[in-house]
Backbone as numpy.savetxt, mean C-alpha at the origin, in Angstrom:
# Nx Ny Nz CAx CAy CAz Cx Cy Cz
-23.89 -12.14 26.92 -24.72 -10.94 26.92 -23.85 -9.68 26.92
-22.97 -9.88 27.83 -22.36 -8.85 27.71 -20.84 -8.20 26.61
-21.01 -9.50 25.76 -20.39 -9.03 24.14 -21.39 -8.47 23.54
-22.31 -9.07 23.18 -23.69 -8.31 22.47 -23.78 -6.91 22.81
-23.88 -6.52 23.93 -23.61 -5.36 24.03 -22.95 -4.22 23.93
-21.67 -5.07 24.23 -20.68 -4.10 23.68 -20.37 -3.74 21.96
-20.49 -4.83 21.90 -20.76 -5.20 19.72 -21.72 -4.26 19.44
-22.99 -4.10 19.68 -23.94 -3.30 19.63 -23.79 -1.56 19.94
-23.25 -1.37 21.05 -22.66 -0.36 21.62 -21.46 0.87 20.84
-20.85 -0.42 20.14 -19.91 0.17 18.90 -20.70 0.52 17.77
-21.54 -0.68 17.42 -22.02 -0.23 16.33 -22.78 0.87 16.09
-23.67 1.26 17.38 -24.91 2.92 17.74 -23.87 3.68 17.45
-22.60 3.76 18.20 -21.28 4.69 17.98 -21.16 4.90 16.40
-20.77 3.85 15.55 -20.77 4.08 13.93 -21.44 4.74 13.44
-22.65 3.63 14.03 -23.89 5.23 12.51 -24.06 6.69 13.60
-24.03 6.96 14.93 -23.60 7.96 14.97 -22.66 8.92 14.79
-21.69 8.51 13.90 -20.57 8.89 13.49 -20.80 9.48 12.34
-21.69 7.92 11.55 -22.01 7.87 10.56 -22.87 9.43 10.03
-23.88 9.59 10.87 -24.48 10.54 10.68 -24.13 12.22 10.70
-23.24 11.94 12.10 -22.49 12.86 11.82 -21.04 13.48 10.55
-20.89 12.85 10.52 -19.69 12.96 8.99 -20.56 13.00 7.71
-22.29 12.62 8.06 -22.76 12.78 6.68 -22.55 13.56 5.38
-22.15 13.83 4.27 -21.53 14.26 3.66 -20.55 14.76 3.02
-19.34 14.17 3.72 -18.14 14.50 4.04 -17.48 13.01 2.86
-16.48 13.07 2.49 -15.76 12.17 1.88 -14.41 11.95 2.91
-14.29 10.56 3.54 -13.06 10.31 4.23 -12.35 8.83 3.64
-11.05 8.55 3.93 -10.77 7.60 3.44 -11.12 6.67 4.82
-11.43 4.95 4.21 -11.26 4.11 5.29 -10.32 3.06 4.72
-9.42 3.12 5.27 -8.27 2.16 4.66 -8.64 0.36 4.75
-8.06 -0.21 3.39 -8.09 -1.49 3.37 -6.99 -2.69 3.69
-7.21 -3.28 4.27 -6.74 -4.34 4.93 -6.18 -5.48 4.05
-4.99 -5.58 3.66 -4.84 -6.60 2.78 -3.79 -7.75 3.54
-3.85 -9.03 3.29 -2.84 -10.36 3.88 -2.09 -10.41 2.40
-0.98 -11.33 2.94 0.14 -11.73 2.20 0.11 -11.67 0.53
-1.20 -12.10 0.21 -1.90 -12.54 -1.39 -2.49 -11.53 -1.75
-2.57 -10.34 -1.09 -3.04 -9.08 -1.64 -4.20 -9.14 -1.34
-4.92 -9.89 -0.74 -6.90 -9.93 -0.44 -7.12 -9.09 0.64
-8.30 -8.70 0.31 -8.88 -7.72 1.66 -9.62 -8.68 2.41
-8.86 -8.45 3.60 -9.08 -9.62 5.07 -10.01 -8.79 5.92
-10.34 -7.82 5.93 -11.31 -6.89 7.01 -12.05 -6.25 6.07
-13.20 -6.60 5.96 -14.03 -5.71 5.17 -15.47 -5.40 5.84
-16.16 -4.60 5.32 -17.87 -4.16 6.38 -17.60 -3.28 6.88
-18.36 -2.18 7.04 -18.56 -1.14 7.97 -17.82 -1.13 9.21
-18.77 -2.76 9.99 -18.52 -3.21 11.26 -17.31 -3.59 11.76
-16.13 -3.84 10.89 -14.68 -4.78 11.01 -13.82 -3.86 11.18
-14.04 -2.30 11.17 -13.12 -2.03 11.86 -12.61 -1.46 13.03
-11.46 -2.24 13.54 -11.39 -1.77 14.51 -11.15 -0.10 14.85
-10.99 0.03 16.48 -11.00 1.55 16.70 -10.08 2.36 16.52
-8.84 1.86 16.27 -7.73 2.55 16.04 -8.32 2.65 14.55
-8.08 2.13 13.70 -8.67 2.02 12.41 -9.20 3.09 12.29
-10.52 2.92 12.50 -11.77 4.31 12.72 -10.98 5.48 12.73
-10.21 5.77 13.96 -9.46 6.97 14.26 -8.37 7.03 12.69
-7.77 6.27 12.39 -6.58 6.49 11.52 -7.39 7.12 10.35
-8.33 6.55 10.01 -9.30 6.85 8.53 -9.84 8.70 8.81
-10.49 8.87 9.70 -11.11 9.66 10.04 -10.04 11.14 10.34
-8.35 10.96 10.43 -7.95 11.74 10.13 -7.23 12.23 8.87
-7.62 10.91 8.10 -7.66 11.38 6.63 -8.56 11.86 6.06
-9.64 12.54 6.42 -10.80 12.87 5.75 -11.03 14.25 5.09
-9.68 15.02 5.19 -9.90 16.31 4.95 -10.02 16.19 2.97
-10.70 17.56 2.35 -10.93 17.84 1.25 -10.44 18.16 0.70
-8.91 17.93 0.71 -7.45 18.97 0.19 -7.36 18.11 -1.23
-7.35 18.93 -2.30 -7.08 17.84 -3.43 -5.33 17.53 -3.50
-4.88 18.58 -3.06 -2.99 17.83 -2.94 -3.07 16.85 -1.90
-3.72 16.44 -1.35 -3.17 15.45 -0.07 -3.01 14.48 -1.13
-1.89 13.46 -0.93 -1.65 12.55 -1.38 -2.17 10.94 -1.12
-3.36 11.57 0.10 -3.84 10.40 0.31 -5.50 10.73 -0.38
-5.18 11.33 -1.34 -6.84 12.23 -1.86 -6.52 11.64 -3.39
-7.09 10.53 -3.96 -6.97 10.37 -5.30 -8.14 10.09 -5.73
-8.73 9.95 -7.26 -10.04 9.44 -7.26 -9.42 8.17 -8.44
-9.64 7.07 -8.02 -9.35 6.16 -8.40 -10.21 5.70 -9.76
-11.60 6.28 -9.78 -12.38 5.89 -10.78 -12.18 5.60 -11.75
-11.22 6.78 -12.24 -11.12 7.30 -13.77 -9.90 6.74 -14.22
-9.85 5.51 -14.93 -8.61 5.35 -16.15 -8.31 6.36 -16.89
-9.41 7.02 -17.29 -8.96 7.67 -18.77 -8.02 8.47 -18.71
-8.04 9.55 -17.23 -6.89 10.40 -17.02 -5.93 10.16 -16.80
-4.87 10.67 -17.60 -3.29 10.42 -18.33 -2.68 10.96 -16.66
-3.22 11.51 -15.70 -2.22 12.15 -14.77 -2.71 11.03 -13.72
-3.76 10.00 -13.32 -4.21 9.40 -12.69 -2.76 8.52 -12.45
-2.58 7.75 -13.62 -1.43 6.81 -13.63 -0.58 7.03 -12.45
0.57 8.42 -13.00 1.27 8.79 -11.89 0.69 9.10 -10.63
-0.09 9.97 -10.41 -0.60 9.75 -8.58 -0.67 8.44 -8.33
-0.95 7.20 -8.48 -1.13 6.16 -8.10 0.16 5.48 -7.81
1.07 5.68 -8.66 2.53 5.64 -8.76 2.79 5.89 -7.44
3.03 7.69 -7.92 3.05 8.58 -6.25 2.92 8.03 -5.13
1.80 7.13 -4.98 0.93 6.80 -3.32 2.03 5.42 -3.18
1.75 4.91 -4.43 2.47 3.30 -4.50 3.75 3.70 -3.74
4.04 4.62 -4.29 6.24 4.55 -4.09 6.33 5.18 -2.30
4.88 6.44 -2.12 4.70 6.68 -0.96 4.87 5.76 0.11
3.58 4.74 0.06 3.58 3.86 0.98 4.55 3.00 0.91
5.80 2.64 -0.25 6.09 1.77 0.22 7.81 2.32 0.83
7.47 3.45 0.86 9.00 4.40 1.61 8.83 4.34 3.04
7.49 3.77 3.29 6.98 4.02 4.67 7.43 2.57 5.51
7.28 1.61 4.44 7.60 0.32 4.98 9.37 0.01 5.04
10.40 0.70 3.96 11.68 1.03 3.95 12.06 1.38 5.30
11.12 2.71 5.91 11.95 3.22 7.19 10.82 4.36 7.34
11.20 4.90 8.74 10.23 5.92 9.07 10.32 7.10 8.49
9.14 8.16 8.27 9.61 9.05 7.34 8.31 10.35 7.89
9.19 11.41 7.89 8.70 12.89 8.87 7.23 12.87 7.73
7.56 13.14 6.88 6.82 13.73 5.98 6.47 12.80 4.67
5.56 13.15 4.00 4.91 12.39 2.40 6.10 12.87 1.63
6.98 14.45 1.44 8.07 14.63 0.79 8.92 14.09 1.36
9.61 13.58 2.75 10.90 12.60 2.43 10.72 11.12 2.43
9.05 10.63 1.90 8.97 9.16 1.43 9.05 9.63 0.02
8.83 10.17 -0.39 9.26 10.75 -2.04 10.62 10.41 -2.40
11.31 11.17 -1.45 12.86 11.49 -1.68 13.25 10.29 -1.47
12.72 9.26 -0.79 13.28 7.99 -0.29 13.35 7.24 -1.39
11.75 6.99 -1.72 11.22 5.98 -2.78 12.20 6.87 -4.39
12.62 7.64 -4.60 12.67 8.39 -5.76 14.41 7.81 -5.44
15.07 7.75 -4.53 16.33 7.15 -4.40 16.38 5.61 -4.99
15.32 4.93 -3.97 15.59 3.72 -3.97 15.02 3.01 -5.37
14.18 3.96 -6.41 14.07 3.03 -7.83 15.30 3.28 -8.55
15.96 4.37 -8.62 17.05 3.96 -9.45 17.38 2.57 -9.08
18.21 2.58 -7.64 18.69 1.19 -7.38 17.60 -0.09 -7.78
16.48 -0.11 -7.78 16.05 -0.89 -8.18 16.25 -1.54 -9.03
16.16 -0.44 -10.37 16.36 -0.61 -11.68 17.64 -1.35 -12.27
18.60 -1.60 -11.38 19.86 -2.37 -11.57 19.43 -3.55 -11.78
19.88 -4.49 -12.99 19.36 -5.89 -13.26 19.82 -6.94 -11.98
20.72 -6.40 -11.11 20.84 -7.54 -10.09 20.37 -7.17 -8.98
19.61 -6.21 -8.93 18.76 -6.21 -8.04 17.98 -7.30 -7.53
17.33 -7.88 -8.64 16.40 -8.55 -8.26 16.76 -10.11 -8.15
18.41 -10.46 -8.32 18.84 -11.97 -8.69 19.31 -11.79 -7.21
19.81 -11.20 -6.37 19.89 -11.55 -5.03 20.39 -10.17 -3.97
21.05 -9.38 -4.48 20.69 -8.42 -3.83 19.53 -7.69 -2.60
18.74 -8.14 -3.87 17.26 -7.74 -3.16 17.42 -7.91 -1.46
17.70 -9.04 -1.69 17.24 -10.16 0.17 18.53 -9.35 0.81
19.48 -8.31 0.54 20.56 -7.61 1.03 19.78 -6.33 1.23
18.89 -5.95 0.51 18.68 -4.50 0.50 17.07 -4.76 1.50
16.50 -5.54 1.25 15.08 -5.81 2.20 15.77 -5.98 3.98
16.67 -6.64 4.00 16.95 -6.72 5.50 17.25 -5.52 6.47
17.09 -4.78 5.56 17.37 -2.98 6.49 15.99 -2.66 6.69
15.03 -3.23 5.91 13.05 -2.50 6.04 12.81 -2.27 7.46
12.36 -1.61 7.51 11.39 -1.64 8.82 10.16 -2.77 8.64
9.85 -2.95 7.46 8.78 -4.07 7.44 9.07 -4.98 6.28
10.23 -5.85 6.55 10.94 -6.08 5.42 9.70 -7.50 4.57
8.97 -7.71 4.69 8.04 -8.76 3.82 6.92 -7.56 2.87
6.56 -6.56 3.36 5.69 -5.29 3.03 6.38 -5.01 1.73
7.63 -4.65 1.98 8.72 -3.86 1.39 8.90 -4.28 -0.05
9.68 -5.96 0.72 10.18 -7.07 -0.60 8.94 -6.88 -1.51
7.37 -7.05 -0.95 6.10 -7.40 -1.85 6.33 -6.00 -2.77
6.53 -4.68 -1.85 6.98 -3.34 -3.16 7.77 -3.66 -3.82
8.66 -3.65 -3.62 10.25 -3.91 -4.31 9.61 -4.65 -6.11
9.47 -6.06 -5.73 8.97 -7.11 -6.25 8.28 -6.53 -7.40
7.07 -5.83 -6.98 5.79 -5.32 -7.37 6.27 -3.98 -8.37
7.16 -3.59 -8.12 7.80 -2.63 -8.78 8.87 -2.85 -9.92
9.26 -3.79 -9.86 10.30 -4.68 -10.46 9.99 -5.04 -12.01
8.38 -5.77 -11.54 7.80 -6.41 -12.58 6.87 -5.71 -13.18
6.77 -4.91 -12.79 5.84 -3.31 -13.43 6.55 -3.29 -14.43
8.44 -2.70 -13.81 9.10 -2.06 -14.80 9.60 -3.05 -15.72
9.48 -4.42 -15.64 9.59 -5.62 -16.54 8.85 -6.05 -17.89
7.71 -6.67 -16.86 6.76 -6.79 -17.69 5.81 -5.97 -17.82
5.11 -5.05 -17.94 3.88 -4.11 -18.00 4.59 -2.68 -18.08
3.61 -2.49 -19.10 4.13 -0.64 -19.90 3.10 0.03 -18.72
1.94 -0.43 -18.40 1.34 0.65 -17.93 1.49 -0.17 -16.15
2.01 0.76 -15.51 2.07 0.54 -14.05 0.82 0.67 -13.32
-0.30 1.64 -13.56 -1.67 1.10 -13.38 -2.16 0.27 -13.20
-2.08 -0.73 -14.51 -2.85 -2.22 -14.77 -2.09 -3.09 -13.71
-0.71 -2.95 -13.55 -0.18 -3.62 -13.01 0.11 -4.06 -11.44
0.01 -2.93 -10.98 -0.08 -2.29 -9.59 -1.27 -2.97 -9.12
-2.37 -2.30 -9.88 -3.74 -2.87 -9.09 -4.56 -4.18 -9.52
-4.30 -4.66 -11.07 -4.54 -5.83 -10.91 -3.88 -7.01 -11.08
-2.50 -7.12 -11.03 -2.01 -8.14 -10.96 -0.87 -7.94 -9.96
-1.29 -7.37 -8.47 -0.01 -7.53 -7.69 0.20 -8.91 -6.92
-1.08 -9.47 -6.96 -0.34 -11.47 -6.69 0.15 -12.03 -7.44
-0.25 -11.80 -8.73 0.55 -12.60 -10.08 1.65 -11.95 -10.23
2.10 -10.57 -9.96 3.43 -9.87 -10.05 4.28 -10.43 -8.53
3.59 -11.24 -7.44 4.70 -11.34 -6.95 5.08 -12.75 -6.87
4.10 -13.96 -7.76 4.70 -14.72 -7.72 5.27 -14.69 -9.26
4.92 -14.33 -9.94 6.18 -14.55 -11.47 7.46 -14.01 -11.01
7.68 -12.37 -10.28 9.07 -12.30 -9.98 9.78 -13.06 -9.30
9.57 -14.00 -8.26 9.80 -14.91 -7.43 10.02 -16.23 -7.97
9.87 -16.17 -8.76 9.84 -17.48 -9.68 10.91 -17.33 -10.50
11.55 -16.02 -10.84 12.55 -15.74 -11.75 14.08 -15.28 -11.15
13.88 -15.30 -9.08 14.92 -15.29 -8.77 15.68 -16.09 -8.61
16.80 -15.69 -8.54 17.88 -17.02 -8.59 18.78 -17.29 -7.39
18.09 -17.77 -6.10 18.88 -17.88 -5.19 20.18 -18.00 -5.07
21.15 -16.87 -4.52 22.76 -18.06 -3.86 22.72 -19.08 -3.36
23.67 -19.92 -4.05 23.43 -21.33 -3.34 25.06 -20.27 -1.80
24.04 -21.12 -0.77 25.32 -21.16 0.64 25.75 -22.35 0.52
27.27 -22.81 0.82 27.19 -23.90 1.45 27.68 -24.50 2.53
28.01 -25.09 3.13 27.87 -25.40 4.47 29.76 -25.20 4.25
């Protein structure tokens, strides 16, 4: 009884939230596991930190970089913002970073190096062990790799084939053999 309640209790909290933010556009961030799937989804699933994190993204600034409208293919500048957020977030998983401009400066360092063909034959597992979230990272790295590999348009690639982009690159590395 006294989960029901509290379950319930959160939820009066939501749509009063709900009601209050009526009209307002905020982001609520998605939850993805290892394979790229969204593992928390519904109104109801998220938790309260969550709630709070979303809800201070909600402002109407069209430069915020967390402000894109994803709808529209057709626009030629869409591509790059998506880029932008991509290389954003994944400067965030590299190392901690003051600002959205020095995950820029980060991510805008670390593709050159990318772009080195041995990057990706073993290096990589040299340059991921510094991440702050080094499995997050490798999945960027990876994901970025095979953008610039296989796929002209980083769009298509980014958003619909980032499980198939991280097991084909993975499939094409070539471990050091150690040996004992």
């Amino acid at each position: 009884l006294e989960k029901n309640i509290q379950a319930s209790n959160f939820e009066v909290y939501i749509m009063k939230i709900a009601e209050a933010f009526s009209g307002y556009k905020f982001y609520l961030p998605a939850f993805l596991d290892f394979r790229g799937r969204n593992y928390r989804y519904g109104p109801f699933h998220f938790h309260e930190c969550d709630l709070v994190r979303s809800l201070i993204l909600f402002a109407e600034c069209d430069d915020s970089p967390a402000h894109t409208k994803n709808n529209d293919t057709t626009n030629p500048d869409l591509n790059s913002i998506i880029v932008r957020n991509f290389g954003i977030s994944s400067a965030f998983h590299l190392r901690k970073c003051k600002s959205y401009n020095d995950a820029i400066e980060i991510w805008d360092s670390q593709t050159s190096y990318m772009e080195d063909p041995s990057f990706i034959s073993g290096d990589i597992f040299k340059h991921v062990n510094r991440a702050r979230h080094p499995f997050q990272y490798l999945s960027a790295c990876v994901t970025w790799v095979v953008t610039l590999k296989y796929e002209t348009d980083g769009l298509h690639a980014i958003h619909a084939y980032f499980p198939r982009c991280l097991s084909k690159c993975i499939s094409d590395i070539e471990l050091p053999f150690v040996g004992c």
